[in-house]
N, C-alpha and C positions, 0 to 999 in steps of 0.2 A: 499836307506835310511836305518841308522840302526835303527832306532825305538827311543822313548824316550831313554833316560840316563838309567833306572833301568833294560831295557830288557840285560838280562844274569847276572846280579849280584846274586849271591847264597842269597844274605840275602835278596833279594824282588821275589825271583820267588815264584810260586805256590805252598802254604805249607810250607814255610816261617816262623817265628815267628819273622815279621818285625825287623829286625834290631837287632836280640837278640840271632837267629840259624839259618845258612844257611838250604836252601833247598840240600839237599843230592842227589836228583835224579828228573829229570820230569818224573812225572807221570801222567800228563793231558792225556785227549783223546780231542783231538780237535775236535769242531761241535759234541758231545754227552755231556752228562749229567755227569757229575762227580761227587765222593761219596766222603766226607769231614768225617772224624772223628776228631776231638779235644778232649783231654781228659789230666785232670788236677789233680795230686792228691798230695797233699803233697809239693805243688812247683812245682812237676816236671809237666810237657810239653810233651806230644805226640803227633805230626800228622799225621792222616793216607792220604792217597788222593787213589780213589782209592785200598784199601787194603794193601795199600804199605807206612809203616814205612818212612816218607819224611822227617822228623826235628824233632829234641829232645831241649831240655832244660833241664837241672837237677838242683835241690834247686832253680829254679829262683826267681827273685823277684820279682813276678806279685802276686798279691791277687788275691782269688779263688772268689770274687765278685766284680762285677762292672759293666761297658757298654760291649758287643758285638760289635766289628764294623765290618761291612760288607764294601768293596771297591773293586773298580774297580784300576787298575793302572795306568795312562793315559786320556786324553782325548781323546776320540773316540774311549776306549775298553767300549767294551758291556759285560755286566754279569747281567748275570739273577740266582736268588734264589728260589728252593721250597723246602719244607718238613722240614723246619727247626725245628728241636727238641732243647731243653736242659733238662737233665736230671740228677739227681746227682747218683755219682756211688758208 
């Protein structure tokens, strides 16, 4: 079985900017904890995962306020969430 449709598409993997920047590299640890950085300034878009530069965005068109979504991808993928901060920079 190869898994849902999105497994291996650069624009839905881990660190991602859904549909907007591919992911550039996996950088998961599977089965530990993974560290998320997002960070938004000016338009532009950076995610860390990991410590590791995963997807950019420059000028995009997302507004710097709104909902956070959190998601799973799949049914019957498990994610779990702690320590979530937001903070402005």
């Amino acid at each position: 079985d190869a898994g849902p449709p999105s497994c291996g598409d650069p624009l839905r993997l881990t660190g991602a900017i859904y549909k907007l920047a591919p992911a550039t590299k996996l950088a998961t640890r599977p089965g530990e904890w993974n560290s998320f950085d997002i960070a938004i300034k000016r338009g532009d878009i950076e995610v860390r995962l990991n410590g590791d530069v995963v997807s950019m965005l420059e000028n995009g068109s997302r507004q710097a306020k709104g909902h956070i979504g959190l998601q799973n991808h799949h049914e019957g993928s498990r994610v779990q969430f702690r320590n979530i901060r937001v903070k402005p920079l």
